[in-house]
N, C-alpha and C positions, 0 to 999 in steps of 0.2 A: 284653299286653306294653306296658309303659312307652314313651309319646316322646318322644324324645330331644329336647335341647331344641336349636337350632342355638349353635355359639359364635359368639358378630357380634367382631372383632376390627379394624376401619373405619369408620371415619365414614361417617353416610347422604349416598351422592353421589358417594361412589367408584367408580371404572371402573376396572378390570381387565380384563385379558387374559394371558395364560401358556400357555404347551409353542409350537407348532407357530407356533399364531395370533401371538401374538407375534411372532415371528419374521419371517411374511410380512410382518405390517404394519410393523413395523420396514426392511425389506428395499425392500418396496413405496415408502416415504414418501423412504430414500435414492436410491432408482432415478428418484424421480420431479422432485430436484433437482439430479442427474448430467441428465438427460433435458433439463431445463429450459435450460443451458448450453452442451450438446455442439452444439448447433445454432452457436454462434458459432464453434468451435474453426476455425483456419487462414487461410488466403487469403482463403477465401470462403467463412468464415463468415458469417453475418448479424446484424443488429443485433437490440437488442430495446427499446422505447419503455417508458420507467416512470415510473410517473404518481403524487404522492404526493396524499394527501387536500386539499393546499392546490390541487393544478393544478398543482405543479412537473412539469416532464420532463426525465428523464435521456435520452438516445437515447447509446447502447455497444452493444462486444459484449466488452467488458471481463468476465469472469468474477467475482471478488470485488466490484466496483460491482456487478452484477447480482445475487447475494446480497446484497450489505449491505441497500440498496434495496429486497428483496422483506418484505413482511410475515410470515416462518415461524414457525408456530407447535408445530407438530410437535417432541417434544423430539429424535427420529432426526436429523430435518429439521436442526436446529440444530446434530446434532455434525458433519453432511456441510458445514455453511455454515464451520462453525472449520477445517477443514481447508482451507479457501480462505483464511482469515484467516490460520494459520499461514502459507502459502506466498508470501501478500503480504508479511510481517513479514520474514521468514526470508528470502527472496531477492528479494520486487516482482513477481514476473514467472510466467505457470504454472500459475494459480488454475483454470484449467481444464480444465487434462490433469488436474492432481492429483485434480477432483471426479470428471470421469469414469472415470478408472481405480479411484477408489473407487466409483462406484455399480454400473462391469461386475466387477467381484470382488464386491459382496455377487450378483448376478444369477447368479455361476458359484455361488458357495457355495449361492444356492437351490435349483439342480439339482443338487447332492451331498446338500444334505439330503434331497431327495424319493428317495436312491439308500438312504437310512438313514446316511448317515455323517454320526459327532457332531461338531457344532461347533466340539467344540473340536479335535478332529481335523485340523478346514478348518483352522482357526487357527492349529495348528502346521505345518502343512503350507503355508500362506500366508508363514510366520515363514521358512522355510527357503528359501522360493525366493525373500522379499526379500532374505535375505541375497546369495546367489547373484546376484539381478540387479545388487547393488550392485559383485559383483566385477567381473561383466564390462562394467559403465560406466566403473570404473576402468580395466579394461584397455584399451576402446576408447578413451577419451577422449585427448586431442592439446591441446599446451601452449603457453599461449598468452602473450607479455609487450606491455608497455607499447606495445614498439617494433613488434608487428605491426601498424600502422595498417590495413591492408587488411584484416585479420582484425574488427578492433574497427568497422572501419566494417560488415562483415558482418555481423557480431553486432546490430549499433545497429538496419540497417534489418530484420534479422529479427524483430527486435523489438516495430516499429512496420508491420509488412504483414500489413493489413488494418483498419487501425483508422483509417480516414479520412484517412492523412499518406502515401499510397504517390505520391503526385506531388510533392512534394519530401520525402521520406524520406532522400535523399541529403545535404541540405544541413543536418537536422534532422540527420543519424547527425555529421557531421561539427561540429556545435554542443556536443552531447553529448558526445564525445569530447572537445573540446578541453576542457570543464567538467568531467569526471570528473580528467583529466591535470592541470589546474591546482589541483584542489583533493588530488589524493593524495599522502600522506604514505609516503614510502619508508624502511627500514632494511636495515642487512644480511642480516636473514632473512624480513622479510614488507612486505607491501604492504597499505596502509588503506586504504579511500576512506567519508568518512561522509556519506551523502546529505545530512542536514541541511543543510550547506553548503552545496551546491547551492538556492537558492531559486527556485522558480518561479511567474512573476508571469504571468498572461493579460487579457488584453484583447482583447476584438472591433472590429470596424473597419476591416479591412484585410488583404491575404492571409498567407497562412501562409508565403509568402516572404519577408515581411518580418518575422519573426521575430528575434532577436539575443541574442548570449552577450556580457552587460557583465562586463567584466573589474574587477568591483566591484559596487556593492549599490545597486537599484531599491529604493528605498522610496515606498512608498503614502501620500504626504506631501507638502503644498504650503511654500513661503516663508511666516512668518507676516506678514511686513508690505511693503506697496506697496514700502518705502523701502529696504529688502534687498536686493541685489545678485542680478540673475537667475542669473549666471554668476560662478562663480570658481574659477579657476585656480592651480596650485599651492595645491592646499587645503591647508590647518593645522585639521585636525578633533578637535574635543575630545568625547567622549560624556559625561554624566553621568545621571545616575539619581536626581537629588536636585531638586527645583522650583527655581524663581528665582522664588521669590513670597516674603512674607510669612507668614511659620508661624505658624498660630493657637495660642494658649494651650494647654496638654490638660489645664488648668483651666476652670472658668467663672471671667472675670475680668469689671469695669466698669471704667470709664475716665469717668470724670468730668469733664465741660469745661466749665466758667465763664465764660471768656472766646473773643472769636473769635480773638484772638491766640496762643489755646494750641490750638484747632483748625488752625490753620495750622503750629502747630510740628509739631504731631501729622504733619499731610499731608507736610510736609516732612521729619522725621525717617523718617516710613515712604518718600520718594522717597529720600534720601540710603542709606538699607539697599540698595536695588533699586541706585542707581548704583553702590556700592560690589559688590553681587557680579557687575555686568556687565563691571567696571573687573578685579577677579581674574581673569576669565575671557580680558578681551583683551589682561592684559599679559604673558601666556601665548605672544601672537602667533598664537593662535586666529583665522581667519577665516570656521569655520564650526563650529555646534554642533549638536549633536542630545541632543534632550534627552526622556527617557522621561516626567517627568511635566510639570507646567503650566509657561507662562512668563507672569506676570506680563504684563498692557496695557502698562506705564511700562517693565517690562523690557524691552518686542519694540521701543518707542523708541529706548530706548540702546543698544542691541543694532545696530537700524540707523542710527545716528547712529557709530555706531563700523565702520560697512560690514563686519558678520558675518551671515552668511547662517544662519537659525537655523529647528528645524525642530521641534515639543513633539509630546508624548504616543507616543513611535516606541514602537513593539512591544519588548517584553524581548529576543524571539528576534532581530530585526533589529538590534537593538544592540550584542547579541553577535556576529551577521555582521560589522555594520559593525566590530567589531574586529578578528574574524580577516582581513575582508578590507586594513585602512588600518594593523591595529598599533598602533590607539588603546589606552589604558587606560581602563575605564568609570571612573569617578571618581564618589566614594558624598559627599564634602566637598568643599565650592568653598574654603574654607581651604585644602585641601590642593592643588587642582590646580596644575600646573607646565608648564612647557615638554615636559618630558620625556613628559607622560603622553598627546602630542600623534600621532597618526594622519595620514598623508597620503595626498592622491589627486591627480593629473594633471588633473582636472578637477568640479566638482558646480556641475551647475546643474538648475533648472526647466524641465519641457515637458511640453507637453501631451497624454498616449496619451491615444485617445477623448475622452472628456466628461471626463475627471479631466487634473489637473495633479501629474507625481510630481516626485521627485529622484532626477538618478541622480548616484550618485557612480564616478564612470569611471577608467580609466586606473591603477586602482593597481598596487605594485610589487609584484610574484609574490602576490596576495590567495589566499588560502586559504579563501576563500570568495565565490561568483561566483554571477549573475543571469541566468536564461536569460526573455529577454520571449518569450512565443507569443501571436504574432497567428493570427486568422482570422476569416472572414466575417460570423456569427454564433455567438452565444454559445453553443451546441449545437456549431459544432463546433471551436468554442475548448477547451472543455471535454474533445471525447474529443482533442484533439492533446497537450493537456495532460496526459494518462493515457497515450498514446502514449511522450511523451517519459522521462514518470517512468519506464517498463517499460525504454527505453533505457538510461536510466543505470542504474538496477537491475542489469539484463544486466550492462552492463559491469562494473561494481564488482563484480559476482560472480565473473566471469570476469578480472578481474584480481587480484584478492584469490586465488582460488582457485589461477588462472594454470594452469587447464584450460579445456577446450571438447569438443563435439561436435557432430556437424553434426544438423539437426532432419527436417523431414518424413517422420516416422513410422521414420527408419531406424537410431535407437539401441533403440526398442521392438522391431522387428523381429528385431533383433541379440538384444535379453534374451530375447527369447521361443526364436528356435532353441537359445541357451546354454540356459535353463532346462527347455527338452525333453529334451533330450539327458543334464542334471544325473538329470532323474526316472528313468529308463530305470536309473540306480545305487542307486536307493530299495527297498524292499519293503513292503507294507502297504498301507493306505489312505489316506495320506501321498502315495504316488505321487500318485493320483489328486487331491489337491488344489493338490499342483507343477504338475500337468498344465494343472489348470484354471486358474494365476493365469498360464502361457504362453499360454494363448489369450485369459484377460482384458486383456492386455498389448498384446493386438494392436489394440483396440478405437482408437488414437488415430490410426495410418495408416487405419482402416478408414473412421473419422468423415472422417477428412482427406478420403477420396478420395467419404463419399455427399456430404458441403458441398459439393464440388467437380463432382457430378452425374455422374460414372463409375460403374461397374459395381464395384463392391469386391470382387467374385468372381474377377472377372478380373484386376481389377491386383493382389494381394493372392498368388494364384497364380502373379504374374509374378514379383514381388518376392520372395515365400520361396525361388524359384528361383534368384535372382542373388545371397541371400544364401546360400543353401548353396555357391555357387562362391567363394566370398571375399569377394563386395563387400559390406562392410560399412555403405557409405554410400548404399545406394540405398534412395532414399525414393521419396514420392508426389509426381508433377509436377503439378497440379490444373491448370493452364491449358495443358497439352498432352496432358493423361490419360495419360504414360508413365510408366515409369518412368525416373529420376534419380540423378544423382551428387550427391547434396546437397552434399557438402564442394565439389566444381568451381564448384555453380551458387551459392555462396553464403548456403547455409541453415544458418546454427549458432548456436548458444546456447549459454549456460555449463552445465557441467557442475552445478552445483548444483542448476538447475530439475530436473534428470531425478532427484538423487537425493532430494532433497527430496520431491518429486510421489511419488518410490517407497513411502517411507517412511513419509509421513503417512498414503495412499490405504494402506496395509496393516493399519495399527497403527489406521485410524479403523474401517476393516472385519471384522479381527478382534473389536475391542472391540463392536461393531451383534451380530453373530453369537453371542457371547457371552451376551446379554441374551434369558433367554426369561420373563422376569415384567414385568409393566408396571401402576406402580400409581397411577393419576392421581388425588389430590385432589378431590372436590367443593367445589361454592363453600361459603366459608363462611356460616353463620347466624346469628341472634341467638341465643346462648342462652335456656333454656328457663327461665320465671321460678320460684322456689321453690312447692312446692305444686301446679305441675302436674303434672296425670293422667301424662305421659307418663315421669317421672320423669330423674334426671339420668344415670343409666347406660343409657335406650331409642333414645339418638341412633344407634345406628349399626342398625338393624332394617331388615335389607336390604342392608345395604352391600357384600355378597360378592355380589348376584345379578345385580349388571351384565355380561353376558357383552363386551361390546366397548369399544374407545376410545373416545371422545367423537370428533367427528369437528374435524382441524385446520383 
């Protein structure tokens, strides 16, 4: 009998895997970057140190930082890290229920496989009971406006507890607040708030008390000249985006000088340019400029010879600020500018946070875009109060935007999971059984909640399905008295969007992992094979199906 000859249809260096094996190691790789983060989830969570190849350290327990920041190379690994990305994009706040609820659904889906039931089974049956839990977050959720202060201040410091800011968390929720309120845009049927506005400046040096919401724009910018006005009040700010220098040729030209009498004209004709566009700019009645690109040596002269406080090379994005905050017009031609295209502020002067000298521009009239400075001790934990507060205003802009809420420690998961028991029980098939499983995976975030928090999850968990089958809907994990709680009394709530976001993506990334049972990794590539060799140009792949495993991540 003839032997058959093998078909090689891969490049030599390829790794495969397929059916079963797939599957775990796929399952295994997200389990292992849910595993990696659950440890920070809640009150008392824990940090995690991360150290890049230069010596940086991050110190969080910030969820998506701690993905971004690890090295994953694993391609599973990478679709569990996008669903943190997603959830930071989408709402700021959450990155880490959402991983964990995805890596405990792939962990139930592995014990349904091992029962024989197909994947995509799990998948439809995952499909159905997100739906389901979505309803009943609508239904539980509670409405939230502008004018609940007491609400939004709940929100703010649930936000920030745990992440290095719970000793004045109060004063930081109340900063936040006022900079979400001053920068949102209201109509008759909906409420904006665009973060961008919001800019957030940190500095080390001092406590986190002294923190502050400039009702105007901190720029990372000194006065350019000794002779500039430290301080000036009732600003007249004019922004432009155009130099006040001398514009070179976009020729090559020479210039030829014979005489020093015609070099001097030269000097002087180029100083009378430079006086002439300083003289546009202040009979404007300009007393202060900021300007995106260069200012001429001879300009920052007239400039302060004319007592305008003038500030070069500002950031695009801050320039924009500084308009929505003062009402400037950027101006692209000094020909053109005017009185009218003139910005004001109550106050810009120079001072000095730390080792740098900034500008703030203060006091403007209703700015639509504001500065929150965050001080603290050192620059580690400047850093996480700054990640702190972003998650704050996140929150709220979600929760106002949405103008839903619900209260957190573990008791809207609780609530999905009794609804979605009781939905399976109406099912038939094998379908059931995977409802069943995404109600017990659901449970995993009061359960984490309550091992961070070093209680017995057996017991409270037992206590809690108990108070929600009598009605209370809001009783979550107390971690620093191990009981159970009325989260909405004690002030544990979050916007509604974290919970359906976190639902959604933690389903749709799990189904899709479960789906995949072929995996077909590339070998590195080679130089090709020179003409005339033995090994010929169709022998490259000899072998390339008999890699039984992944390369290891």
């Amino acid at each position: 009998m003839a032997q058959v000859q093998p078909v090689i249809i891969l490049p030599e260096g390829t790794k495969r895997t397929h059916g079963r094996s797939a599957q775990r190691n796929n399952i295994l790789a997200a389990r292992a970057v849910a595993d990696t983060v659950r440890t920070t989830l809640g009150p008392k969570g824990m940090d995690k140190m991360l150290v890049d190849n230069m010596g940086e350290v991050i110190v969080t327990n910030d969820g998506v930082t701690i993905l971004k920041e690890m090295t994953i190379e694993h391609p599973t690994a990478k679709m569990i890290v996008e669903v943190a990305k997603t959830q930071e994009a989408e709402v700021g706040d959450g990155t880490t229920t959402a991983v964990v609820i995805a890596g405990e659904l792939l962990k139930k889906a592995e014990e349904l496989i091992d029962l024989e039931i197909h994947p995509t089974v799990i998948a439809k049956g995952y499909a159905l009971a997100e739906q389901k839990a979505q309803e009943i977050l609508s239904t539980i959720s509670e409405k939230v406006t502008e004018a609940d202060t007491e609400i939004l201040k709940k929100i703010a410091s649930t936000a920030m507890t745990g992440k290095g800011a719970d000793q004045d968390k109060t004063k930081l929720a109340e900063i936040a607040i006022a900079a979400v309120r001053q920068v949102m845009e209201r109509s008759s049927s909906a409420v904006s708030v665009s973060k961008e506005d919001i800019k957030i400046e940190k500095r080390a040096g001092a406590s986190i008390d002294d923190s502050e919401l400039i009702k105007g724009i901190l720029v990372d910018k000194e006065r350019l000249h000794e002779g500039m006005p430290k301080t000036v009040k009732n600003a007249r700010i004019a922004l432009i985006d155009t130099p006040v220098e001398i514009k070179n040729t976009e020729i090559d030209a020479k210039i030829q000088i014979d005489e020093p009498d015609q070099l001097q004209a030269f000097l002087t004709q180029e100083e009378n340019m430079l006086r002439s566009m300083v003289d546009k700019i202040a009979k404007t009645g300009a007393n202060v400029l900021f300007c995106q690109k260069g200012i001429d040596d001879m300009a920052q002269h007239f400039l302060a010879k004319k007592g305008i406080y003038a500030v070069r090379r500002v950031a695009k994005s801050d320039l924009e600020r500084l308009s929505r905050a003062t009402q400037a017009k950027i101006v692209s031609n000094l020909d053109e500018i005017s009185a009218e295209d003139l910005g004001s502020a109550g106050l810009v002067e120079e001072q000095k946070v730390g080792d740098d000298n900034m500008t703030y521009v203060r006091d403007c009239s209703n700015p639509k875009s504001v500065t929150i400075l965050v001080r603290g001790g050192t620059n580690h934990i400047v850093d996480e109060i700054k990640r702190a507060v972003e998650d704050a205003i996140c929150d709220l802009s979600a929760a106002l935007v949405d103008g839903k809420v619900v209260a957190g420690a573990g008791a809207p998961e609780l609530e999905m999971s009794r609804g979605i028991k009781k939905y399976a029980e109406s099912l038939a098939g094998r379908e059931q059984l995977a409802v069943l499983a995404y109600s017990e995976a659901i449970e995993v975030i009061p359960r984490t909640l309550a091992e961070n928090g070093g209680l017995d999850p057996i017991d409270i968990m037992t206590e809690l399905k108990s108070q929600h089958e009598k009605g209370m809907k809001w009783s979550g994990v107390n971690v620093f008295t191990g009981r159970p709680m009325d989260a909405w009394k004690q002030g544990v709530i979050e916007p509604l969007r974290i919970k359906t976001q976190a639902i959604s993506s933690a389903t749709e990334v799990a189904s899709m992992i479960l789906r995949i049972d072929d995996v077909i990794a590339s070998g590195q590539k080679t130089a090709p094979e020179k003409e005339g060799s033995p090994m010929g140009a169709g022998m490259h792949g000899m072998g390339g199906m008999s890699g039984g495993g992944m390369p290891e991540y």
